[in-house]
Backbone as a chain_set.jsonl record, in Angstrom:
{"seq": "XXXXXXXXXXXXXXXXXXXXXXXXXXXXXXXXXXXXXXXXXXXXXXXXXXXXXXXXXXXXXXXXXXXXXXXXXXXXXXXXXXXXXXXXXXXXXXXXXXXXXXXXXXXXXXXXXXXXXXXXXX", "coords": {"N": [[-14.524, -96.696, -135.993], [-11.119, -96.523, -136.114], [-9.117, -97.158, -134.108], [-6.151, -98.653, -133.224], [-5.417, -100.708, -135.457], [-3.324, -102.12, -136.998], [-1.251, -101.439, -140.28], [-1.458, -100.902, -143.459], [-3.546, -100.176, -145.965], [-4.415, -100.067, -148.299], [-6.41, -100.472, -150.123], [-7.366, -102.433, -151.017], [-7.986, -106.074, -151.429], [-7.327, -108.848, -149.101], [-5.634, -111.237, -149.996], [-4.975, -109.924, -152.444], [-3.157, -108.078, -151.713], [-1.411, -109.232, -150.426], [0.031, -110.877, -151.923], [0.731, -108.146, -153.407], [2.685, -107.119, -151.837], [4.0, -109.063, -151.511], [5.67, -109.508, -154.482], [7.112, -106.812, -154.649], [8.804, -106.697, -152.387], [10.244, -109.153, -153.476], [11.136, -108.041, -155.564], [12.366, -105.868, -154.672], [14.682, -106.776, -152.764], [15.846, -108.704, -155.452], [16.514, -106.522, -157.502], [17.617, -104.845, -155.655], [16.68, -102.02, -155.647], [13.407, -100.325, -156.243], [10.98, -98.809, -157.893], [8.261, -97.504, -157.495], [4.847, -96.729, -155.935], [5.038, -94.117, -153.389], [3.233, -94.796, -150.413], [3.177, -97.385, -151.467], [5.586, -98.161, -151.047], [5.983, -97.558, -148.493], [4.238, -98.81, -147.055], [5.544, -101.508, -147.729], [7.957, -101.332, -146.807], [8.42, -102.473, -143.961], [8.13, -104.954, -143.793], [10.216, -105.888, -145.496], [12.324, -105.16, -143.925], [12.412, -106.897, -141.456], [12.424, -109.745, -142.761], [14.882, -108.705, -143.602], [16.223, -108.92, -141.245], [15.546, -111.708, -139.766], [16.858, -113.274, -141.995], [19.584, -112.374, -140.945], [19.373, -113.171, -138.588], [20.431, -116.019, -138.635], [23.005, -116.197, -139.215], [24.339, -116.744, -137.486], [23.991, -118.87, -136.947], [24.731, -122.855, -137.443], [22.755, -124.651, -138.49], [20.134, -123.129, -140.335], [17.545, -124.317, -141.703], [15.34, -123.302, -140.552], [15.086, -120.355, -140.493], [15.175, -120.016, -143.456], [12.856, -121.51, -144.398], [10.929, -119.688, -143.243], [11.353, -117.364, -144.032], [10.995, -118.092, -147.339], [8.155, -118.411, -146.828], [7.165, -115.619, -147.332], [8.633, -114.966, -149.941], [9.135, -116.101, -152.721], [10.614, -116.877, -154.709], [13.476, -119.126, -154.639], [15.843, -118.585, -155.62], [16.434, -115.427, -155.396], [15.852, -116.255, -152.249], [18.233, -117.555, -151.623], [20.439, -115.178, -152.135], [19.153, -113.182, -150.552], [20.34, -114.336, -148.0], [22.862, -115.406, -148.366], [24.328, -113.128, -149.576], [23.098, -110.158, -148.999], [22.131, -110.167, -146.047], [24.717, -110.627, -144.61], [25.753, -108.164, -145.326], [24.815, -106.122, -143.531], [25.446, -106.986, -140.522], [27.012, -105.79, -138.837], [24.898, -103.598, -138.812], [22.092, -102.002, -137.093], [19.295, -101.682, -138.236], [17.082, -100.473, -140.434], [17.785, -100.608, -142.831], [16.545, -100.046, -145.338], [15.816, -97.375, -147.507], [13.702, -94.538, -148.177], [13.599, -92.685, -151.084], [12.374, -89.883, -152.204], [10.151, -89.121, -155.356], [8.493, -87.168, -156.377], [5.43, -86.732, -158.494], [3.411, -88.392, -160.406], [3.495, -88.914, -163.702], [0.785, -89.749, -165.119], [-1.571, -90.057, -163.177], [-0.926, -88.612, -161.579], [0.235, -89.379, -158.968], [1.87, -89.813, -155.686], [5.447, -90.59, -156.625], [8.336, -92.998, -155.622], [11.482, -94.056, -154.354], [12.376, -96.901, -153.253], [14.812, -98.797, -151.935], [17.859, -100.613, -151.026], [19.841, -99.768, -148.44], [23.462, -98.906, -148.528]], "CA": [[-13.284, -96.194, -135.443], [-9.763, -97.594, -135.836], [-8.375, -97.381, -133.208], [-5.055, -99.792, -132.836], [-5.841, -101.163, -136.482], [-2.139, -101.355, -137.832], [-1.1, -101.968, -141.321], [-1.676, -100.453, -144.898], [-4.736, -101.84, -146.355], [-4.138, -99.98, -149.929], [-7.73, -100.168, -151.131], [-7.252, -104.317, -151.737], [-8.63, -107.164, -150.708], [-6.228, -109.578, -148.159], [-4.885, -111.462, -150.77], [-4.436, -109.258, -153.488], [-2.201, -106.614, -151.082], [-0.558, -109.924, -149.739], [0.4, -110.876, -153.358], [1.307, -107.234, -154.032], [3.787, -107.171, -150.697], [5.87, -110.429, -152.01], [5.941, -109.228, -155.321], [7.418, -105.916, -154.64], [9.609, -107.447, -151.901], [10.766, -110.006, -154.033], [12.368, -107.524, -156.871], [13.467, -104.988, -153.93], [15.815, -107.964, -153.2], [16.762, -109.033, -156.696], [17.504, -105.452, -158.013], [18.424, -103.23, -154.752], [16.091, -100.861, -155.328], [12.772, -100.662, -157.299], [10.699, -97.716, -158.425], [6.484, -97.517, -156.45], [4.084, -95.116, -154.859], [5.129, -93.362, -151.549], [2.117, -95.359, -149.807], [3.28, -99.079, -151.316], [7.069, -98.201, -150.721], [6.228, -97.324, -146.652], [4.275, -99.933, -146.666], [6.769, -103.27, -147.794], [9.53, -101.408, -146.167], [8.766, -102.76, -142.668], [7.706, -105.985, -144.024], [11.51, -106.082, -145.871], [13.358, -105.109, -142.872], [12.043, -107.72, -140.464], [13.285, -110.564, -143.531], [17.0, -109.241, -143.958], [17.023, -109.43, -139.401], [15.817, -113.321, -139.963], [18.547, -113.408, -142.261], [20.407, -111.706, -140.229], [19.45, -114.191, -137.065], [20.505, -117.279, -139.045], [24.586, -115.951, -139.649], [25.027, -117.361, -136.166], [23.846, -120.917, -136.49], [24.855, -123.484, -138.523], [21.471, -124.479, -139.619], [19.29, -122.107, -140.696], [16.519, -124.244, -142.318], [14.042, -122.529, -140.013], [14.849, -119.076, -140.785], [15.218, -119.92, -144.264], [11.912, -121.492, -144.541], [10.355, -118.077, -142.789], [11.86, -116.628, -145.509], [10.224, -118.554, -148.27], [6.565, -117.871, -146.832], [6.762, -114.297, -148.335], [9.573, -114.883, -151.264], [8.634, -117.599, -152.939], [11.885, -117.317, -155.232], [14.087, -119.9, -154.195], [17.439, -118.058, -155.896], [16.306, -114.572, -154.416], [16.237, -116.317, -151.133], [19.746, -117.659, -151.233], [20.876, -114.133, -152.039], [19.38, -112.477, -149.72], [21.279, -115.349, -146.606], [24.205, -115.309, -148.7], [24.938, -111.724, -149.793], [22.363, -108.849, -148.814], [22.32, -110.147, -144.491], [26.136, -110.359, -144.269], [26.594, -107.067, -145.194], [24.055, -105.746, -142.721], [25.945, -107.612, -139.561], [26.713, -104.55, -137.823], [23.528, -102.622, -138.619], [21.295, -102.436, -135.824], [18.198, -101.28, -138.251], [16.803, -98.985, -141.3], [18.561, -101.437, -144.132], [15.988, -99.5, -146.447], [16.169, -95.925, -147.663], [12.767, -94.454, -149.617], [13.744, -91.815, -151.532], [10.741, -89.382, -152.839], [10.609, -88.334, -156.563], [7.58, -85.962, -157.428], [4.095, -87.336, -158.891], [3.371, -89.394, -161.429], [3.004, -88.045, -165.126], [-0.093, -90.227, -165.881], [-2.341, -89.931, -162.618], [-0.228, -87.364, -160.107], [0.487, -90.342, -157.782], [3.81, -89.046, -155.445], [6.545, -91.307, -156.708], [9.1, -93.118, -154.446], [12.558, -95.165, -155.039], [12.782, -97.817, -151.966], [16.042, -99.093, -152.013], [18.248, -100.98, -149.875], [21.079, -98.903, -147.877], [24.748, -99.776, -148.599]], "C": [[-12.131, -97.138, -135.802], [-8.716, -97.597, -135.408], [-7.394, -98.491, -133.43], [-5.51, -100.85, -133.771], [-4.498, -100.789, -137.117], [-2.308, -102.098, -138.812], [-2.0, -101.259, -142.535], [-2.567, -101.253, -145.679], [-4.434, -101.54, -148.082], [-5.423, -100.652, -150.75], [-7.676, -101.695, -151.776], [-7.525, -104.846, -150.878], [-7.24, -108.26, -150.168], [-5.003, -110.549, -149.135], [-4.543, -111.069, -152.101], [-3.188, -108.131, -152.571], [-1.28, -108.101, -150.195], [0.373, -110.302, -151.363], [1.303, -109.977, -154.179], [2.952, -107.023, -152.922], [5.017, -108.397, -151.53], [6.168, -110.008, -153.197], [7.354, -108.211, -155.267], [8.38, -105.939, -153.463], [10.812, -108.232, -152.156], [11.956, -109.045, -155.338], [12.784, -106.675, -155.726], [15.171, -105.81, -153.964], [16.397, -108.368, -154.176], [17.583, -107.944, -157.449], [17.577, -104.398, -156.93], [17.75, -102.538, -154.596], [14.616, -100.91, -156.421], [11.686, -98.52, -156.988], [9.195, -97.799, -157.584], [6.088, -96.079, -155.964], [4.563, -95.389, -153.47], [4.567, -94.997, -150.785], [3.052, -97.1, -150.254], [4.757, -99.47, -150.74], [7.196, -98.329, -148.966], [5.508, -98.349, -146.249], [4.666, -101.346, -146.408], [7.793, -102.575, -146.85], [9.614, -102.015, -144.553], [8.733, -104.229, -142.732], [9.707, -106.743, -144.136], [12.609, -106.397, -144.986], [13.146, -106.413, -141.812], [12.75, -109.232, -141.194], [14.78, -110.283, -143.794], [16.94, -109.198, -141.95], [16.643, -110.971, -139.233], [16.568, -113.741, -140.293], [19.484, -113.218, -141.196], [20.771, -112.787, -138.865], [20.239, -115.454, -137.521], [22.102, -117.212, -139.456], [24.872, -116.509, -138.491], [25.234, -118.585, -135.717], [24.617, -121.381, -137.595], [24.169, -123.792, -139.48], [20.709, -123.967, -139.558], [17.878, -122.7, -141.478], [15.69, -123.269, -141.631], [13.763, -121.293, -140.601], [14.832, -118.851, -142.434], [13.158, -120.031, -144.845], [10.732, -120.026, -144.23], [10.52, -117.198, -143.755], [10.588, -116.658, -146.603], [8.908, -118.306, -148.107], [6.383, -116.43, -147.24], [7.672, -114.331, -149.298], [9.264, -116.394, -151.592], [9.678, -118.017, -154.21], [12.75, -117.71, -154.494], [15.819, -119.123, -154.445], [17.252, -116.646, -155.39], [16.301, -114.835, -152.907], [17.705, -116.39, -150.828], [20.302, -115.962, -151.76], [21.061, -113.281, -151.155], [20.236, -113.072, -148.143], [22.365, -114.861, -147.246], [24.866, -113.95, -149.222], [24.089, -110.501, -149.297], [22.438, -109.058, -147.047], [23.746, -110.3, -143.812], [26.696, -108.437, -144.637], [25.829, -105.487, -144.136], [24.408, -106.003, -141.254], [26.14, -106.536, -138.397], [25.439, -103.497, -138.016], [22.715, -102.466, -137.665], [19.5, -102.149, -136.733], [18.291, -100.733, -139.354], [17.689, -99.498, -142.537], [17.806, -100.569, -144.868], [15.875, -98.062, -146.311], [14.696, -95.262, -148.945], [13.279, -92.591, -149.931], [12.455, -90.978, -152.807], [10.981, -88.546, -154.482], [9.592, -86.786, -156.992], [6.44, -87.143, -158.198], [4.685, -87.436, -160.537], [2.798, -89.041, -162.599], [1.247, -88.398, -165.359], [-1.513, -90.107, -164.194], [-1.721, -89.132, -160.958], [-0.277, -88.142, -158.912], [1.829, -89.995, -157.467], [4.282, -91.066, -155.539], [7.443, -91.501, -155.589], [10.157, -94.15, -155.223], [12.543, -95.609, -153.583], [13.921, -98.508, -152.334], [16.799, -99.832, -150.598], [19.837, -100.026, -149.566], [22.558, -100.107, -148.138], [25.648, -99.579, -147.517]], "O": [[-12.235, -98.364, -135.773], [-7.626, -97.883, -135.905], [-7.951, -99.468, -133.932], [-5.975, -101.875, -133.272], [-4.283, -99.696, -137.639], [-3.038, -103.089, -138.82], [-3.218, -101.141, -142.403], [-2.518, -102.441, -145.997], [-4.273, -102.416, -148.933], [-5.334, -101.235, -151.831], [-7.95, -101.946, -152.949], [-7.458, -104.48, -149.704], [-6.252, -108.379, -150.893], [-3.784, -110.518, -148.963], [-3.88, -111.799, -152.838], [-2.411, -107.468, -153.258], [-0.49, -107.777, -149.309], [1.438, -109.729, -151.593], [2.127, -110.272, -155.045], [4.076, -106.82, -153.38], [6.195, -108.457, -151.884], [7.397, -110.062, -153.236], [8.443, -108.595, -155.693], [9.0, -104.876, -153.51], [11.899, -108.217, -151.578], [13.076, -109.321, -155.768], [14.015, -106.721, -155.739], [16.198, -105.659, -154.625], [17.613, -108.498, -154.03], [18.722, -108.064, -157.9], [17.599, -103.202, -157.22], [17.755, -102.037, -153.472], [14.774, -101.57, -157.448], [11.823, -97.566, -156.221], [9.427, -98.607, -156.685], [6.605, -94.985, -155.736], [4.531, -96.369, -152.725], [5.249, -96.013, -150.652], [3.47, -97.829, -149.355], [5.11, -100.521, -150.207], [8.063, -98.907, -148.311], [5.853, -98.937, -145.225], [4.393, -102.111, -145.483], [8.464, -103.304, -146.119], [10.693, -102.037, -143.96], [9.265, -104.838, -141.804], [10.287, -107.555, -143.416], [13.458, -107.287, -145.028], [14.239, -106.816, -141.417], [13.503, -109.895, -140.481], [15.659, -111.096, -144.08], [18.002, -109.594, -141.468], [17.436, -111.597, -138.53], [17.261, -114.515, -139.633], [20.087, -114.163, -140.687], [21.841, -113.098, -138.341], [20.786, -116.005, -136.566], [22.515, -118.207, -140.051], [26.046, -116.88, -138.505], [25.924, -119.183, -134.891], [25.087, -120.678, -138.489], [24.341, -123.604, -140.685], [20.136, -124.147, -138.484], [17.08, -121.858, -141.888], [15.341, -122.309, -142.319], [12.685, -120.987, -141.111], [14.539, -117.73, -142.85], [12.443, -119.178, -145.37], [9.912, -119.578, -145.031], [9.711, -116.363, -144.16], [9.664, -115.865, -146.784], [8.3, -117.964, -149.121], [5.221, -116.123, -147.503], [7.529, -113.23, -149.831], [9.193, -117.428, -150.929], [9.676, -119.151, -154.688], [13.078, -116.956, -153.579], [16.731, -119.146, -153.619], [18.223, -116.467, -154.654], [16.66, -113.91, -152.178], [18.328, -115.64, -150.077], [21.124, -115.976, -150.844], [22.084, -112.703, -150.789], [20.66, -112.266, -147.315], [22.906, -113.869, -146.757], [26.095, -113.894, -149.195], [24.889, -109.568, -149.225], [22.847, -108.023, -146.521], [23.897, -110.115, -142.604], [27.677, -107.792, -144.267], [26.204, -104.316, -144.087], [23.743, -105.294, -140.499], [25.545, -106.486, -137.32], [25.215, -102.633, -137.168], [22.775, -103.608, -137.209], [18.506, -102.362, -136.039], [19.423, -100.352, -139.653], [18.288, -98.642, -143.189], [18.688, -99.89, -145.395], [15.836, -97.521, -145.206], [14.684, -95.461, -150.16], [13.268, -91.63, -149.162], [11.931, -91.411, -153.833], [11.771, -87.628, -154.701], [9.885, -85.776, -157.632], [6.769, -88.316, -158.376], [5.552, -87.019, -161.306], [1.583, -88.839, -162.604], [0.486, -87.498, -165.713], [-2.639, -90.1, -164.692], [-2.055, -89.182, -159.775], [-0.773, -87.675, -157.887], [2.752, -89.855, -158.269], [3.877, -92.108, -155.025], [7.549, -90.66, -154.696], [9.937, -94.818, -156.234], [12.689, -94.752, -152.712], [13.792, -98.874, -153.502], [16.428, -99.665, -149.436], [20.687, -99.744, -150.41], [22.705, -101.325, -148.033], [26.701, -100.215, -147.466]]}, "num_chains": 1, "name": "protein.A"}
């Protein structure tokens, strides 16, 4: 049974689907929006959102190592972090939520997997 068993296991072993999360995390952040299956897109997007409201917590202090470091344990690019503090959680300030937007395309020429664009909301 699995009962009250949350989280997207995606047919991988703990650190291969932890691996695939920062990856696919990591370019959401660098280019805005990236291209994935349905399934991997619904799964980073809660992961995503919870890193731009750390950001988000750290516009109030002065110092932010903490929340920066929090950061860095799933982005392990150092110039994608400062991006996302310095430009992607300032423009989120009034948001209360839902920074990401998956938009669904239609299956996948080569094995009819449904397509998805995850993206971040402007």
């Amino acid at each position: 049974m699995r009962h009250r068993v949350a989280g997207h296991r995606l047919k991988r072993s703990s650190g291969h689907r932890r691996a695939l999360f920062r990856n696919l995390i990591t370019e959401l952040f660098r280019h805005r929006r990236i291209k994935t299956t349905e399934a991997k897109a619904k799964a980073v997007r809660a992961e995503a959102e919870k890193l731009i409201t750390v950001a988000k917590r750290s516009l109030d202090k002065d110092n932010d190592v903490h929340e920066r470091r929090q950061v860095l344990r799933t982005i392990t690019d150092k110039e994608v972090v400062q991006e996302l503090f310095e430009t992607i959680a300032p423009e989120y300030v009034d948001r209360p939520g839902g920074y990401t937007r998956i938009i669904k395309l239609g299956p996948r020429q080569g094995d009819a997997a449904p397509m998805a664009i995850l993206e971040l909301v402007e």
